[in-house]
PALOZA-613677 format. One record per atom (N, C-alpha, C, O): x, y, z; residue in one letter. Coordinates in pm, whole numbers, plus 50000, padded with zeros to 5 digits. Layout:
N
XYZA;...
This chain:
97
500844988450000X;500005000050000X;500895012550000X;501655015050094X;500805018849910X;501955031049879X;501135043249990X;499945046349990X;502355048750087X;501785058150141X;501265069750085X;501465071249965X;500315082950175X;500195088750123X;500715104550127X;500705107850246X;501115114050055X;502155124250059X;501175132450207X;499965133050230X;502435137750281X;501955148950332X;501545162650297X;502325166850212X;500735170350324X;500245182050241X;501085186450339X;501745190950245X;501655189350428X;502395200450497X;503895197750455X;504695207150455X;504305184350416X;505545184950375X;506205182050199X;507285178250153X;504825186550139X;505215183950010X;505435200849973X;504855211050007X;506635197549881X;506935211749780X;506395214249672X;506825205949592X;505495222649609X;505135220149436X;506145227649375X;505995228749253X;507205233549427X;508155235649352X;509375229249339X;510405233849289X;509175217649392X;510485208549380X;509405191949398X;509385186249507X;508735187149296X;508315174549339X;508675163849308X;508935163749187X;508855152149364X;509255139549394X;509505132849221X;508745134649126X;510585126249220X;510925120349115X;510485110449085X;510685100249150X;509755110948977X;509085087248915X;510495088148909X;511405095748943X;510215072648824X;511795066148822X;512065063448703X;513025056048683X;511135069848566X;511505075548471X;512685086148444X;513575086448358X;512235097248582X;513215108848599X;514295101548661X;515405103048610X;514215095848735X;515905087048804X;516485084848715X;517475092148711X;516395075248592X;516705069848515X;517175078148402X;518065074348327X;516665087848392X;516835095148264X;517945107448305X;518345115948226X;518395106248468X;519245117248507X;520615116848471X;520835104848451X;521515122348454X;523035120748453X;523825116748587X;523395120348696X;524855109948574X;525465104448712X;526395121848761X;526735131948699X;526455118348862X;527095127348943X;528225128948913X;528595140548932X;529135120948866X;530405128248777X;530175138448710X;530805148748733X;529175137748611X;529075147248487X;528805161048552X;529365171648526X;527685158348655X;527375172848740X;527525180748792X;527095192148777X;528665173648920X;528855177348999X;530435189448979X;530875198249053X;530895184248843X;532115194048836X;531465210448810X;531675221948848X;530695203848731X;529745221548657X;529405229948733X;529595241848709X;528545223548895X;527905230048968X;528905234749057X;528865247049069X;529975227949139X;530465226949214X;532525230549221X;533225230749322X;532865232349100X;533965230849063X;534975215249050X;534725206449132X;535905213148964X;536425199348960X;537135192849117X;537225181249157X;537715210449200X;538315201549326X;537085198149398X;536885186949446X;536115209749407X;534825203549524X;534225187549450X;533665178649514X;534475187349329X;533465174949263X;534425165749305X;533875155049332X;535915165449325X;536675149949328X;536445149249438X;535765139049445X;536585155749601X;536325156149721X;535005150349780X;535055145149891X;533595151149700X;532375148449716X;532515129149659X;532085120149731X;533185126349521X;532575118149486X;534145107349500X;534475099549410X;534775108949602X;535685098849646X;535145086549694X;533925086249711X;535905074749723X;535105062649794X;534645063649930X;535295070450009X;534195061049946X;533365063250144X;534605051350171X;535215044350090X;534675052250316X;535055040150371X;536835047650408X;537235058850379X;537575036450480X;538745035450494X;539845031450366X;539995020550311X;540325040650348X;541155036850227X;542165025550228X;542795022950331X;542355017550093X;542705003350080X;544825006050135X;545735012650085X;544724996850257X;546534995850317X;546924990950202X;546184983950132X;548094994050172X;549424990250093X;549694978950123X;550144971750033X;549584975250213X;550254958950309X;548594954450405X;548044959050505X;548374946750339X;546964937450402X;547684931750465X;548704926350422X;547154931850627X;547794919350698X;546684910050685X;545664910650616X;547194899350789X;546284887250753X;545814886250880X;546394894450952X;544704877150958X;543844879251009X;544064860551032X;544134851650948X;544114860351191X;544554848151261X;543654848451360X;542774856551385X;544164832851442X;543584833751566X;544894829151645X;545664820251611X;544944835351733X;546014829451803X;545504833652019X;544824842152075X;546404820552068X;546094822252208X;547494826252274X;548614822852236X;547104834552387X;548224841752416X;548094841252554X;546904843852574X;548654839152668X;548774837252793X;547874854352885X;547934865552835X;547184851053017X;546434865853007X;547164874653081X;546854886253106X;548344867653120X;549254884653183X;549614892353010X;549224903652981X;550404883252913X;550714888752763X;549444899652762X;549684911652747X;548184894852779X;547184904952644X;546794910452789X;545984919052756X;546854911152937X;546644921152994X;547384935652991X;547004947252998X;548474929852977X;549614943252961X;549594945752815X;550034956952790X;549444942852770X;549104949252567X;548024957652606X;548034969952598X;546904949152658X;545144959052667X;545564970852727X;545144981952697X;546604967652832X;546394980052956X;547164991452868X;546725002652894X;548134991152779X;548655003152739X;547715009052643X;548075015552545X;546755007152668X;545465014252599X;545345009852465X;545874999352429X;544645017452383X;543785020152216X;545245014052113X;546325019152141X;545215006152027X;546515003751968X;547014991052023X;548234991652011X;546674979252079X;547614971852135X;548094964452103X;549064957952142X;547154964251984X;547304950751873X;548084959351764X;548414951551674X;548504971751737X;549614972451650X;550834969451712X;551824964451660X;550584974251873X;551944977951961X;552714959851950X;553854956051924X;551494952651984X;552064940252007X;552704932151868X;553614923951882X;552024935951712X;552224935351583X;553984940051567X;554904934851504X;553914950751644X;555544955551643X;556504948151731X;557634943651716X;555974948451792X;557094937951940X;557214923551867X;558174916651898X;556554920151799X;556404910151705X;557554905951621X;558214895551614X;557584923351529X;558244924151409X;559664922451524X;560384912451514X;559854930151600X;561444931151655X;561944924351727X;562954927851789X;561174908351742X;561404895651816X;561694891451656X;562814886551664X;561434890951570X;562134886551454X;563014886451427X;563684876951386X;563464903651449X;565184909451393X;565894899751432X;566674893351361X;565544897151618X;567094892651632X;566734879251616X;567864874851593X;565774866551608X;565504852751655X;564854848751474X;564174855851401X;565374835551452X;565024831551347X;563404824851438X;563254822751558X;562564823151342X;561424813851335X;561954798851306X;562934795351240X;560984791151374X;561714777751370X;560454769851299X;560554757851273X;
């Protein structure tokens, strides 16, 4: 059952698009430079999200004794890079067996 419009919140000077008009619109590349200039248009239509690391790590499970991950947790926000590094520099000096 399609609702029905509000008379207090409809505009007749700006009204609601069928999906004829969706369809028949231009993508926001084309637009957005014209209206907006090319730096505001690349800034608007970048990817959402966290941008892709150079170096994907990989994603384990591992068990770790709970004094180890109490004192990682306790040095706060980061512990899992801090401990990622203490990692890397137990490498330098010790081969993996």
């Amino acid at each position: 059952m399609p609702k029905r419009p509000v008379p207090e919140l409809t505009d007749p000077d700006n009204p609601e698009w069928t999906t004829a008009e969706v369809s028949a619109a231009p993508p926001a590349q084309e637009v957005l430079p014209e209206l907006f200039g090319q730096d505001a248009a690349s800034s608007m239509l970048r990817p959402r999200g966290r941008p892709l690391a150079t170096t994907v790590k990989e994603r384990t499970t591992i068990r770790l004794s709970p004094d180890v991950m109490a004192a990682f947790k306790a040095s706060g926000k980061g512990w899992q890079t801090r401990m990622n590094d203490a990692l890397k520099d137990w490498l330098q000096t010790h081969a993996p067996i």
